[in-house]
C-alpha positions as CSV (number, residue, x, y, z in Angstrom):
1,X,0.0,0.0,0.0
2,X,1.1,3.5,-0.8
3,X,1.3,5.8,2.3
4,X,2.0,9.1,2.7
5,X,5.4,9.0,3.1
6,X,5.7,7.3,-0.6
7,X,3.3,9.7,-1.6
8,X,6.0,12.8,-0.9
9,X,8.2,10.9,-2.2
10,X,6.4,10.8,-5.5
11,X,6.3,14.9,-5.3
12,X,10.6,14.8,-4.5
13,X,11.5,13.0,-7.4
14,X,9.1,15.2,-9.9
15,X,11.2,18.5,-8.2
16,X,14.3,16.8,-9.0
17,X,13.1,16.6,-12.7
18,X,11.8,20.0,-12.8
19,X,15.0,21.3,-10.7
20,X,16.9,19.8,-14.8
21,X,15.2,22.7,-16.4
22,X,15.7,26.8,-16.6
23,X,12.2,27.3,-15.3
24,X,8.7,25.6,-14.4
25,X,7.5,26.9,-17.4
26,X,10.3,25.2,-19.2
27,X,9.6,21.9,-17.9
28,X,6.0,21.9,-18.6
29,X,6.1,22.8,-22.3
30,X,8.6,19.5,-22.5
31,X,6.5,17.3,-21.1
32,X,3.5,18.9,-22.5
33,X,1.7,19.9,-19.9
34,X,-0.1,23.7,-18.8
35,X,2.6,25.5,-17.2
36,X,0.9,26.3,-14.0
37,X,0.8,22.1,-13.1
38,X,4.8,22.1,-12.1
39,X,3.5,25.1,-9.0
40,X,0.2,23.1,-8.1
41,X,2.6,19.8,-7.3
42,X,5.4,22.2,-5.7
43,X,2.5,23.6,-2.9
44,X,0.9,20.2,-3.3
45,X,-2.3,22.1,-4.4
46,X,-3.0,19.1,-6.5
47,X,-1.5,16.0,-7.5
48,X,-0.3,14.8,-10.7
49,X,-3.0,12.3,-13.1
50,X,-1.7,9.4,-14.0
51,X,-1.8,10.3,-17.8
52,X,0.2,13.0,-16.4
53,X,2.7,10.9,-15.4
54,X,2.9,8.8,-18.4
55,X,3.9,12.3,-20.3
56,X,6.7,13.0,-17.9
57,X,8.1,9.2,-18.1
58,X,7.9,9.4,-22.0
59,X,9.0,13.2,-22.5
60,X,11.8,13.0,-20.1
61,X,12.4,9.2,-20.9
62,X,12.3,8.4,-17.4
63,X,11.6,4.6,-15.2
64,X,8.3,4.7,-14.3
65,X,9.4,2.5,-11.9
66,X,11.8,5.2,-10.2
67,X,9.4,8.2,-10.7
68,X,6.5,6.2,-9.2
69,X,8.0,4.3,-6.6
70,X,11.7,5.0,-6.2
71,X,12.7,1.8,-7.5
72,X,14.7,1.2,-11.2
73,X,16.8,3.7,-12.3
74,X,19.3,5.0,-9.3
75,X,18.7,8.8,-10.3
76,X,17.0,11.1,-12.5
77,X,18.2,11.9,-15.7
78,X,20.8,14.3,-15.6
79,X,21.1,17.9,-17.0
80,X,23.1,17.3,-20.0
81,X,20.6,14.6,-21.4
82,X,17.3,17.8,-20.2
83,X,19.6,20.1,-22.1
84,X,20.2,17.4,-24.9
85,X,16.5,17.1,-25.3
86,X,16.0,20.6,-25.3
87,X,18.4,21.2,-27.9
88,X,17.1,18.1,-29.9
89,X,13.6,19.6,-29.9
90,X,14.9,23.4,-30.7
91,X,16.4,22.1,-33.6
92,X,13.7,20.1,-35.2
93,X,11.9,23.3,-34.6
94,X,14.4,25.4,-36.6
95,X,14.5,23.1,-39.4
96,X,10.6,23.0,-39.5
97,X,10.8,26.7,-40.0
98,X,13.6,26.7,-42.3
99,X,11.9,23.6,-44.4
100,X,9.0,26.1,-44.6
101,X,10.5,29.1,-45.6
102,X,12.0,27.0,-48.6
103,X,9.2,25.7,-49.6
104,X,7.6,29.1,-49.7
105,X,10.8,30.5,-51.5
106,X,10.3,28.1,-54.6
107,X,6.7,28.8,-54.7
108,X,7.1,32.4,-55.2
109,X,10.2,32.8,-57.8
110,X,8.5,31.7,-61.2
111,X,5.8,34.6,-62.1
């Protein structure tokens, strides 16, 4: 059975993940989440959904095992992989944007 004791727990190990990134707001829009979540768990206004949960583990490609129960993994991902991730997704962005404005360049050039 879960007490309460596992249940803070729970709330530690999600700091520790949001403690990877520049900002709350930063580790919400990884994980894909509304921004104001990350300060609801900090206060423990509210408590994370399970679905939630499942978007942290997949976004920050962390043991659900660990982040649920403390068991798995010995530690949370570290900064350089956040930052890696970061980076990986800024630069799909980039290239998105730069795939577009090509596309719109060719387009144009021919009247």
């Amino acid at each position: 059975m879960i007490g309460a004791r596992e249940h803070e727990a729970l709330f530690y190990r999600l700091e520790q993940l949001i403690a990877l990134f520049p900002s709350q707001a930063a580790f919400a829009r990884a994980v894909g989440i509304d921004e104001s979540q990350p300060s609801f768990w900090k206060t423990r206004a509210s408590q994370p959904r399970a679905f939630t949960l499942m978007k942290v583990c997949a976004a920050l490609n962390v043991d659900a095992n660990w982040l649920l129960l403390g068991r798995g993994a010995t530690s949370a991902p570290n900064r350089t992989t956040i930052v890696g991730l970061e980076g990986l997704r800024a630069l799909k962005q980039a290239l998105r944007t730069l795939e577009q404005d090509l596309g719109g360049a060719e387009g144009g050039g021919n009247d």
